[in-house]
VMD Tcl script that draws the C-alpha trace (Angstrom):
set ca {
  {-2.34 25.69 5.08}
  {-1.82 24.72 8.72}
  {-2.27 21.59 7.97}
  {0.28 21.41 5.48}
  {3.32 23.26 7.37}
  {2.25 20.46 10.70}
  {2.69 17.59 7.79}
  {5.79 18.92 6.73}
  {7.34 20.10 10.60}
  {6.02 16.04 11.42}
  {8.24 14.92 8.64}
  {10.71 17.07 9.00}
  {11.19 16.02 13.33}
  {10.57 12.30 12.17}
  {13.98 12.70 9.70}
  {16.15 13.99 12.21}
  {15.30 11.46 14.71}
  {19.16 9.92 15.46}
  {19.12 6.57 14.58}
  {19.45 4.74 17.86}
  {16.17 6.04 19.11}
  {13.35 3.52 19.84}
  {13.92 -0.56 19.06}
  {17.14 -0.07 16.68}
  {20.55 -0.81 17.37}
  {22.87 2.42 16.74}
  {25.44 -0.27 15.69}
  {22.79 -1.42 13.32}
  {23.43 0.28 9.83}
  {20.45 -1.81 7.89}
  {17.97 0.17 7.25}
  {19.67 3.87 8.30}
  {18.27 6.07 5.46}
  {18.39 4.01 2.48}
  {15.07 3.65 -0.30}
  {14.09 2.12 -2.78}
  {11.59 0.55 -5.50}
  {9.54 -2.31 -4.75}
  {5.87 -3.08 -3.71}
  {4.13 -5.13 -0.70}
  {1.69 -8.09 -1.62}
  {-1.35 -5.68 -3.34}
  {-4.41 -5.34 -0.95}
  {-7.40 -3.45 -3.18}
  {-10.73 -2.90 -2.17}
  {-12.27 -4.24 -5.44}
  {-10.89 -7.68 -4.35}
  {-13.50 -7.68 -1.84}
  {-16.81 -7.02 -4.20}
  {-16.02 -7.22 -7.90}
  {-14.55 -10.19 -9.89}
  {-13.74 -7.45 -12.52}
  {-10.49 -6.40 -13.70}
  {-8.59 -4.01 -10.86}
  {-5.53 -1.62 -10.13}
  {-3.43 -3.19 -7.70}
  {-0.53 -0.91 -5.73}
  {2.48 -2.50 -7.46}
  {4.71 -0.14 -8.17}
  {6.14 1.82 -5.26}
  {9.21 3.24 -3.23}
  {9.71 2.63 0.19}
  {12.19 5.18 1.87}
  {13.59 4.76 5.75}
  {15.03 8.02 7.18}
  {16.48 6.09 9.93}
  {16.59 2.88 12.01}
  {12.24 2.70 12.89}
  {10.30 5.21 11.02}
  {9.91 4.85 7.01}
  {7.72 5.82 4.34}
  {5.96 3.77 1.78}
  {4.20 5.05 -1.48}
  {2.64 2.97 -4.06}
  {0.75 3.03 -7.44}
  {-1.45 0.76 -10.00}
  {-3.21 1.28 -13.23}
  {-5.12 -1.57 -15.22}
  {-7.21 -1.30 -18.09}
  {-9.15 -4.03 -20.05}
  {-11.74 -3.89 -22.88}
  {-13.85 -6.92 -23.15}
  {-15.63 -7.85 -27.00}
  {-17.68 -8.57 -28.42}
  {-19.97 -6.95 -25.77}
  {-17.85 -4.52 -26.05}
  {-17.21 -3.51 -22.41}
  {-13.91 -1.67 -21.15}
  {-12.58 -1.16 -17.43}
  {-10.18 1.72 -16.41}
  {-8.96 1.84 -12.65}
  {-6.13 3.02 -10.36}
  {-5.23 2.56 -7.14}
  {-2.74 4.78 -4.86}
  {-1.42 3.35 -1.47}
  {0.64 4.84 1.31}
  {1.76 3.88 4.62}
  {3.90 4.42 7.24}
  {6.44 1.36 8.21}
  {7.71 1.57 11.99}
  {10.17 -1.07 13.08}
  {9.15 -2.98 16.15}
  {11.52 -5.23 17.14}
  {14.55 -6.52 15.24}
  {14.68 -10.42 16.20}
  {18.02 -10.61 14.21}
  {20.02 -8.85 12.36}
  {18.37 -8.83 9.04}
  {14.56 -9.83 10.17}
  {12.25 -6.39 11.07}
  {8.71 -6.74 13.05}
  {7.05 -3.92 11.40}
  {3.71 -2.05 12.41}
  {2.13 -0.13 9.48}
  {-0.97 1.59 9.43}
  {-1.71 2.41 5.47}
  {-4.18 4.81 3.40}
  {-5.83 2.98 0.06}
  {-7.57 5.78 -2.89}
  {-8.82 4.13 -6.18}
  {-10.98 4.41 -8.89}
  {-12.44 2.04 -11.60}
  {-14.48 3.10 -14.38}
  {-16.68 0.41 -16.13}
  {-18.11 1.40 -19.54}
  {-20.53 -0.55 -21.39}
  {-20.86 0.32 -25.14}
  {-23.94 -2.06 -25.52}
  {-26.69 0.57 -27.07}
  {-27.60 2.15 -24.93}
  {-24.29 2.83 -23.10}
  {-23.83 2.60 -19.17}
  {-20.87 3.58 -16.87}
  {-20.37 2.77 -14.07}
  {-17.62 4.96 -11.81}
  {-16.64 3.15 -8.52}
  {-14.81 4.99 -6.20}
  {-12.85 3.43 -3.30}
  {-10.77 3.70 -0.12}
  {-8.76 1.58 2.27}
  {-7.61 2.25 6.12}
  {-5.74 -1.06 7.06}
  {-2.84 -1.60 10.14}
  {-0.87 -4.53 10.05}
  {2.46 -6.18 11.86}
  {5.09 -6.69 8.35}
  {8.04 -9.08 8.63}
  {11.05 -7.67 6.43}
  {13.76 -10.21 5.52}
  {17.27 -8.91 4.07}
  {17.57 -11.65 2.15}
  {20.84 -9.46 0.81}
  {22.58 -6.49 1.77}
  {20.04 -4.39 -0.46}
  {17.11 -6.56 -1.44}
  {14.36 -7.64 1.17}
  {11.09 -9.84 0.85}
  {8.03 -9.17 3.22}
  {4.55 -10.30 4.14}
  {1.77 -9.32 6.52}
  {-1.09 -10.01 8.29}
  {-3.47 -7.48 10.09}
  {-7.21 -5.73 9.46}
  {-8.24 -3.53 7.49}
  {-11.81 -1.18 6.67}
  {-12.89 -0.85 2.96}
  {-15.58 1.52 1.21}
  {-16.21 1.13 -1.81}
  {-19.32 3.15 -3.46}
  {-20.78 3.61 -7.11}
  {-22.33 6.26 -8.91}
  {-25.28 4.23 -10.05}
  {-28.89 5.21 -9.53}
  {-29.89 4.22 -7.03}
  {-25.66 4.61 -5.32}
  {-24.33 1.81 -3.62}
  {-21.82 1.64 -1.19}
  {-20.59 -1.61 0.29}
  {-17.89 -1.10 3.62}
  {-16.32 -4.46 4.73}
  {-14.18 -4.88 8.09}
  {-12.28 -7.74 8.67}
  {-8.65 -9.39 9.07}
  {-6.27 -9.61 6.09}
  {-2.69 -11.43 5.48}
  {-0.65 -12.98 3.00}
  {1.34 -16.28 2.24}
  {4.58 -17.62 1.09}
  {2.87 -16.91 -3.00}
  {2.46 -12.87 -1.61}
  {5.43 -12.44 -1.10}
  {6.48 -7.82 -1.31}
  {9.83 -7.05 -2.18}
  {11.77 -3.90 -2.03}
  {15.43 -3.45 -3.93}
  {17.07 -0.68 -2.06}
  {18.91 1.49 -4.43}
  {20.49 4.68 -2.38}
}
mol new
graphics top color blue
foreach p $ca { graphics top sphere $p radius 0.5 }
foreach p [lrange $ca 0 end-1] q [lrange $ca 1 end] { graphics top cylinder $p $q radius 0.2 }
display resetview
């Protein structure tokens, strides 16, 4: 409960902020509390150990409630049967971070630190007599520096580089867990986008 009402006081402080504090111009009307849909290039933790189908985070909302601090949220769902095996995969991912503007080079360019939160499951089922699944559960902690380009008045594009820890663990017996640590990015074909709508 405590920590629920210092979530929601945090928020709460963070959306009355005015919007010249920190790096943004208060002439600067860009990003002043404006959202919308759109997804960054999808990071998963399954892209580091499986070559199996897997939920990416591309479908999302990102929302700024002023000139530096934002909010991003972001979903994916796959699933894929296999035959004549017959196998079938099931998986989601959820991702959310927390966009803070930097430094605004120009007008419509945004250096962007965000530190992000990755949840996700996959479910592999094998009908093959005699059936095996296999539930893998997994979760992401990255930080990385985002460039946003308004490319228009309400549509950006956006890529990153940064690091990132990944655990991703099964419930097979014996359980395995696998954690990677490492760098992370994305190039001109990774390319986010997000089409701000009010």
């Amino acid at each position: 409960m405590k920590r629920t009402t210092l979530a929601a006081a945090l928020l709460l402080a963070v959306a009355a902020l005015p919007a010249s504090v920190g790096p943004a111009r208060a002439d600067d009307t860009t990003k002043h509390y404006m959202g919308g849909i759109g997804f960054r290039a999808p990071i998963t933790p399954l892209s580091f150990a499986l070559v199996e189908p897997q939920a990416a985070p591309t479908i999302g909302v990102r929302h700024w409630f002023n000139g530096v601090v934002g909010f991003d949220l972001a979903a994916g769902y796959y699933q894929a049967e296999i035959k004549p095996l017959p196998e079938k995969f099931t998986g989601y991912t959820v991702e959310a971070g927390l966009p803070i503007t930097l430094k605004r080079p120009s007008e419509k360019v945004s250096l962007i630190i965000r530190p992000g939160f990755q949840y996700g499951q996959l479910e592999d089922v094998d009908e093959t007599p005699p059936p095996i699944t296999i539930d893998w559960d997994l979760i992401a902690a990255t930080l990385e520096l985002e460039v946003e380009w308004m490319v228009a008045d309400k549509l950006s594009i956006s890529a990153s580089h940064g690091g990132g820890y990944f655990r991703l663990r099964d419930n097979g017996n014996p359980k395995t867990t696998r954690t990677y640590g490492g760098t992370l990015g994305s190039n001109f074909t990774e390319l986010g986008f997000h089409v701000y709508l009010w």
